[in-house]
N, C-alpha and C positions, 0 to 999 in steps of 0.2 A: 324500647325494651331491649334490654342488654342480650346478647347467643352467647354463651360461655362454650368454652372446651369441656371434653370430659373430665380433667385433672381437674380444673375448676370447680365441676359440678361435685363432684368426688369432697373435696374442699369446704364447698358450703353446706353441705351436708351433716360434716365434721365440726363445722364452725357455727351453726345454728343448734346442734345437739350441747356443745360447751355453752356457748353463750345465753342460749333456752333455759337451762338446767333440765334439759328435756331427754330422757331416753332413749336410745336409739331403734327400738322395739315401741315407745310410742311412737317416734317419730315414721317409721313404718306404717303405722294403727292409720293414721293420721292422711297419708298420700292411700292408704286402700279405702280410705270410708271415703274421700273424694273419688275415686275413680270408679266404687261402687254408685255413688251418686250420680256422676255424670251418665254410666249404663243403665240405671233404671228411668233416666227421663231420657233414654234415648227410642223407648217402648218397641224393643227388638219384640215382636211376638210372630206369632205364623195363625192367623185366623186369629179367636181369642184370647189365643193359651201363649203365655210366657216360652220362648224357646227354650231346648235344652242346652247348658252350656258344658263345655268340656276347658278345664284349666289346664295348659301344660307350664309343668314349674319347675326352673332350675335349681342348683343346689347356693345359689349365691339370692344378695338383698331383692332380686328379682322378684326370684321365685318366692321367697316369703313374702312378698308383695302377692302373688299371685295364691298363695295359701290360704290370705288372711281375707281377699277378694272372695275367693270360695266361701270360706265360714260366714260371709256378710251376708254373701247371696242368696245362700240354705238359711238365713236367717229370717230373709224375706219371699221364703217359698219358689225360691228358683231349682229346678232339677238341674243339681250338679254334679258336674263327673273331674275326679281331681285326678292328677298325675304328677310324679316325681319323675323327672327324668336323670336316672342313675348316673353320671357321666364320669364320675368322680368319688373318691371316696372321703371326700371333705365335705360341708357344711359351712355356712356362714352360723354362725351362735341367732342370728334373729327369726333366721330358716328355720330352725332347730324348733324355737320357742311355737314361731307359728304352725309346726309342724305336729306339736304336741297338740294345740289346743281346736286346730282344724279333727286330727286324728280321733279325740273326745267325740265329737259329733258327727261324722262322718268317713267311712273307710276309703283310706290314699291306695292308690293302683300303683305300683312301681313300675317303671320301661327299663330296661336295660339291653345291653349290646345282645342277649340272647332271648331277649323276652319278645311277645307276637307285638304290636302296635296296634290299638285300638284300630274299629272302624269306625269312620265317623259320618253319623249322615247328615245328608246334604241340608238339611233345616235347622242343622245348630249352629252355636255361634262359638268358638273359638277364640279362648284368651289366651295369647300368647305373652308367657311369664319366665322364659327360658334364658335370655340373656339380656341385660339392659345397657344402660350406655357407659359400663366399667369392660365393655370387649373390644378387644384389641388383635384377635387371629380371626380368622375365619371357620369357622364351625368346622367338625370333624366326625367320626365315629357315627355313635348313636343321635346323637343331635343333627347334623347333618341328615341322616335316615328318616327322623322325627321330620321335619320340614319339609323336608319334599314333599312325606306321605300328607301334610300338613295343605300345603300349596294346593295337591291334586285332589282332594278332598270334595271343594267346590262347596265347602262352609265359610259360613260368613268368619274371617278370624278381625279380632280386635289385640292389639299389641300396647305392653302397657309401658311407658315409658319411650322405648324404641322397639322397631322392628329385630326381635333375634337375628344376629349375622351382619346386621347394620351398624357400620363404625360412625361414630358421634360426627367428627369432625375431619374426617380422612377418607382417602377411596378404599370402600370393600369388595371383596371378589368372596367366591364359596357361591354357597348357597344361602339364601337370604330369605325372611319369610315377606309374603307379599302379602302386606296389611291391605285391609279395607280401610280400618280406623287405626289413630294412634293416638293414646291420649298421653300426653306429657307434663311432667310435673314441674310448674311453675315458671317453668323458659321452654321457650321452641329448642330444639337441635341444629344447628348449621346445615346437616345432611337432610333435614326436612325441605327444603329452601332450594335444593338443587335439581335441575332434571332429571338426571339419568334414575335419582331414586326414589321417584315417584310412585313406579307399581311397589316399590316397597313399604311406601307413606301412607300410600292414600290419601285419606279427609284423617287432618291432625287437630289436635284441641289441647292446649295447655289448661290445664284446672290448680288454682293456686295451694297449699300446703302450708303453708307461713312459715317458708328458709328465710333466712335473714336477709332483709333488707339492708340492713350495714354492708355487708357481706358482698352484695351485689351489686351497691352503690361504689364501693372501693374498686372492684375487680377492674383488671383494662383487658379492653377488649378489643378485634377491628369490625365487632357483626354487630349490626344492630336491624331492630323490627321495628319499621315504621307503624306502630298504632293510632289511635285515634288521641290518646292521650297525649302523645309526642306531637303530634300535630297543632291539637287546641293550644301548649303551649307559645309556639310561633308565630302562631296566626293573627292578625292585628285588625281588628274591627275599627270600624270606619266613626271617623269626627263629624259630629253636629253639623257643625259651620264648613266640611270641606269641599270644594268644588271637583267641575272634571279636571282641573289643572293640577291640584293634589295627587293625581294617578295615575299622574305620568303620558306620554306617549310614545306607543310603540309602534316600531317601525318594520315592516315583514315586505322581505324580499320573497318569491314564490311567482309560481306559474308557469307554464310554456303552454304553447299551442296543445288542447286536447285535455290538459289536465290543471283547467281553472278553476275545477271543483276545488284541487288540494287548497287554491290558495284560498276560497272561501272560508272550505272549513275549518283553516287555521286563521284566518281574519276574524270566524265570529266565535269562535271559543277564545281567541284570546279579549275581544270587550266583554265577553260574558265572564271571564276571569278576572272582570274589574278595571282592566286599563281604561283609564279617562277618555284619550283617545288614542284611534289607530289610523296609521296611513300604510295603505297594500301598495308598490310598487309592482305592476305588471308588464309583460309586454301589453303593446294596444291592443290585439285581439280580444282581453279580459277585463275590456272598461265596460260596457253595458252589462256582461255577466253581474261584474261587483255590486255596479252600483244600483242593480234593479234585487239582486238577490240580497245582498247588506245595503242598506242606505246609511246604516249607521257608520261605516268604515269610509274614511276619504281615500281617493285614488290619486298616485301619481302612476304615469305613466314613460314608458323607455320609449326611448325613438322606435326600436323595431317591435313587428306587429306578432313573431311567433314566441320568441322568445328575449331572457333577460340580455341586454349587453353594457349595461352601464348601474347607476345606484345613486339616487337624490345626493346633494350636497351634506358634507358631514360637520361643516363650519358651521360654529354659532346658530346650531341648530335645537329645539328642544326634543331631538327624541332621546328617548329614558334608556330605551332599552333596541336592539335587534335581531328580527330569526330571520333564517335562511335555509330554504330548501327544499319545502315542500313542494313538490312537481314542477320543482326547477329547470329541469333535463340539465344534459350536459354538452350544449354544443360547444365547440372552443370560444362564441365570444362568450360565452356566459362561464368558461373558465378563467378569462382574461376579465370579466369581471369579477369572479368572485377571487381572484388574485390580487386586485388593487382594491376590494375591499379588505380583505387583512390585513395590507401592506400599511392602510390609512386607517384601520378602527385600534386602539387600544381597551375601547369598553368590553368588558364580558360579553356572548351575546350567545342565541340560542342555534345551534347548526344539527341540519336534520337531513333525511336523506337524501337528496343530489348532491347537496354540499358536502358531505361527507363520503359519498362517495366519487368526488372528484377531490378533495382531499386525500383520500386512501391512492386513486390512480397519480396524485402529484407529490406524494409524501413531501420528500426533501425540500420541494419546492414553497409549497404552504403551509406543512404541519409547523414549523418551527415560526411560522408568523400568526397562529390563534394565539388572539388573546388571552393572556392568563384568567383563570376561573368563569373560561369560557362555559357552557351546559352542550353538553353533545348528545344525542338523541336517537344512539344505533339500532334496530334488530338484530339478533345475531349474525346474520349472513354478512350486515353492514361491517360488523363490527371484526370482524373473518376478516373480509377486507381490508381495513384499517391494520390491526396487528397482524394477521397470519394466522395461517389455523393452530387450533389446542387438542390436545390430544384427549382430555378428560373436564370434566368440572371445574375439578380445584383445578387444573393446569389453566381453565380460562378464570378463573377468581384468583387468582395469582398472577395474569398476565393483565389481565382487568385493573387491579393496584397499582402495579408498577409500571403501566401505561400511564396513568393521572397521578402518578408521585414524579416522573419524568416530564410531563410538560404543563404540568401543573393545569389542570384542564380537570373536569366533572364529566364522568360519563354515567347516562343513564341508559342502562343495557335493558331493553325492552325483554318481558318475560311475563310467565304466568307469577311469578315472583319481581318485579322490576327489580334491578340490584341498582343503585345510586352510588357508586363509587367516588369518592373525593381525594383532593392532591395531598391528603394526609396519610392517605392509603387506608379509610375506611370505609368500609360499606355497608349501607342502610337496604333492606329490604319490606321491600313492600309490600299490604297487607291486605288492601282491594282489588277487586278486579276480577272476571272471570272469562270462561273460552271465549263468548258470545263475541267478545272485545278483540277478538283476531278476526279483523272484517279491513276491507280497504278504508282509507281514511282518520283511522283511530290513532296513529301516529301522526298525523298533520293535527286531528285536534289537542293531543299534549304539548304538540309545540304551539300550538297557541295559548295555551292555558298558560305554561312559563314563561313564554315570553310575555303576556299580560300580567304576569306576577312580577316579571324581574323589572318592568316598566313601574310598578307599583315602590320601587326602591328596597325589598326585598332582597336578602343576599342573595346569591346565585344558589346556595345553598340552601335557602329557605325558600328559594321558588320552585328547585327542583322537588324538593320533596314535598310541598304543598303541592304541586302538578300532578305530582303520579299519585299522590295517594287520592286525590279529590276527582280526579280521572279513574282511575281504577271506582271510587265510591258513585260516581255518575253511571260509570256500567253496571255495578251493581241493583241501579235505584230502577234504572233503565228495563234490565233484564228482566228483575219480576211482576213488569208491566206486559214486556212485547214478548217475552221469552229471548233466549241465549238465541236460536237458529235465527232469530228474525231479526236483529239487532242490527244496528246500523252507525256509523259513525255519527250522524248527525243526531239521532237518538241521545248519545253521550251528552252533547253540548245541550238540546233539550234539558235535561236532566242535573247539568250543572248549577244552575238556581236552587234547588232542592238539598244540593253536596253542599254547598256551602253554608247553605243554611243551617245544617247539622252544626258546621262551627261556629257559629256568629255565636249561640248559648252560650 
């Protein structure tokens, strides 16, 4: 699924209204009877009774969104309370329209810079209709005033489109309204997608409208939403007659003394992700761990017994694919190996934390020897260290592109959102996944899951974002079993039989 800009969105709005032969005032009707829809199966009530909702409504397409919400609501016996918030002594023409036919059946309150500001109590639910995703300053005056008293309220507020104060696709400052809910019309926002502006997000929900699909399909973009439907098309279901040798073999360096778990749990999520077969190279210490806890994974082992100092032969060998790193540590010979494996691998291969973070301590020395359309697998901290810190969001989604347009490398920057960044300089965000999944471990299981993807012959590009998203959908499957507190890495890989099976349909 395509993230447009707001000039964009501005765009197809304009361009499904010409090419519709449709209204712009239906087209209006059209995004409020959906977003009325999605609020009444969302059964906000307090006891049995429907809460009270209070609308606050700009003088732009917004707010007649937020008019014509009102009139639907009173339509279905909801106790409404409407507001025009005076900021301006303009109108949009669709405002205007719905402004009349709301006023027909129910009396509008006006706020202005001298007028008292409702109080609002704490059991209603607040639609926020005040400014949508055509804002470009940060709120001022009366609107500014509006919001806070808004914020501090302690009512449930729902935002329709975007959060008032929240810029589409850019950093906002002001005052901003802190959504619980945000329902958006037919594309997520960019700014939904990022941390810092989460209290102003909330829980988001896109409800479709019928903008043009032409429209959308042409638009160029660098954001996209990893769905389920982008997914199913990649995905490649398994042949009749294929054996384990069809599946590749992958090859996973991991372990030190103390932390043989990681290499476990990225040994068994990556066969459970399909690789034919896997071989764990450990130090010795983690040969009866392996092979009593996975029987299904073969072991090589390194001469020494705490940690890595060397790596299986890479001549005329069948392995498909290689990850690196999961509780690796970092002593120097296990830098001095993961140096002459670069030196000597030209395949893609998966690198995850110790490797990457002996890559960040050795830049010059290694970063210029990862093979191109390598999969790198940072947390933010990791990733801190690799590039250097960012001062904002966008300044790290900005430094995030132009790190994998520079060494032509994939990174997948770990988040409540994964972002999948590629050396084309686009990034894919992802769509599953929840808190429960910030636990130890849950990182060595994605890198096993792509590295048994990219073993599977997969591009690098279709195993990262099959990993994260079928990772993220195993937390989820996971979660409403044990609950989010209880959650556990090995839970995920559990749970991956079930993920996949979603796509095999």
């Amino acid at each position: 699924m395509k993230i447009l800009t707001a000039s964009q969105i501005k765009e197809l709005d304009a361009y499904t209204i010409e090419k519709e032969v449709i209204s712009s005032i239906n087209l209006m009707e059209r995004a409020s009877v959906a977003f009325t829809r999605w609020y009444m199966g969302q059964g906000f009530t307090q006891g049995n009774a429907k809460r009270p909702v209070y609308i606050f409504c700009g003088l732009g397409n917004n707010g007649g969104d937020g008019l014509a919400i009102a009139r639907l609501l009173l339509g279905n016996q909801y106790e409404v309370h409407p507001f025009v918030v005076r900021y301006s002594s303009q109108a949009t023409e669709d405002f205007q329209v719905n402004y009349g036919r709301l006023e027909k059946k129910h009396a509008i309150q006006e706020i202005t810079e001298e007028s008292h500001i409702p109080t609002i109590p704490a059991e209603a639910v607040v639609i926020d209709a005040i400014f949508g995703s055509g804002l470009n300053r940060p709120l001022e005056g009366v609107t500014a005033t509006l919001v806070k008293h808004l914020n501090k309220s302690g009512a449930m507020i729902v935002s329709v489109d975007i959060a008032s104060g929240l810029l589409t696709d850019s950093l906002s400052s002001g005052v901003i309204v802190r959504a619980d809910y945000t329902v958006s019309f037919e594309l997520p926002k960019l700014a939904f997608l990022l941390p810092h502006n989460d209290k102003f997000v909330g829980e988001w929900k896109t409800v479709p409208i019928g903008l043009s699909a032409d429209f959308i399909a042409e638009s160029p973009t660098e954001h996209y939403y990893l769905d389920e439907a982008f997914i199913e098309k990649i995905f490649k279901p398994r042949a009749k007659y294929s054996h384990k040798g069809s599946y590749g073999h992958a090859l996973l360096l991991a372990g030190s003394e103390g932390k043989i778990g990681a290499a476990v749990l990225t040994a068994h999520a990556g066969l459970r992700a399909g690789a034919g077969l896997l071989t764990a190279h450990l130090p010795t210490c983690g040969y009866n761990v392996m092979q009593t806890t996975l029987p299904e994974a073969m072991v090589s082992l390194d001469a020494n017994n705490q940690y890595l100092t060397n790596f299986p032969s890479l001549e005329n060998t069948p392995y498909k694919a290689i990850g690196v790193g999961p509780g690796l540590g970092k002593h120097p010979d296990t830098l001095k190996c993961l140096t002459k494996l670069l030196a000597n691998t030209t395949k893609p291969m998966v690198l995850d934390a110790d490797a990457i973070n002996l890559i960040a301590e050795n830049k010059d020395k290694l970063l210029p020897n990862v093979p191109e359309n390598s999969i790198l697998t940072p947390h933010p901290k990791e990733f801190e260290r690799l590039v250097g810190r960012t001062s904002t969001d966008y300044d790290r989604l900005r430094t995030l592109k132009a790190f994998c347009q520079k060494h032509r490398v994939y990174i997948l920057l770990k988040g409540a959102h994964s972002a999948l960044a590629t050396p084309k300089g686009n990034v894919y965000f992802n769509s599953t996944g929840n808190p429960g999944m910030a636990t130890a471990g849950s990182g060595d299981v994605l890198t096993g899951i792509i590295t048994g993807l990219l073993a599977q012959e997969y591009t690098p590009f279709e195993a990262a974002a099959i990993g994260v998203y079928v990772h993220g959908l195993a937390g989820d499957l996971a979660a409403k079993i044990e609950g989010q507190y209880a959650l556990m890495a090995s839970d995920i890989i559990n749970y991956l039989g079930v993920a996949f099976k979603t796509l095999e349909k």
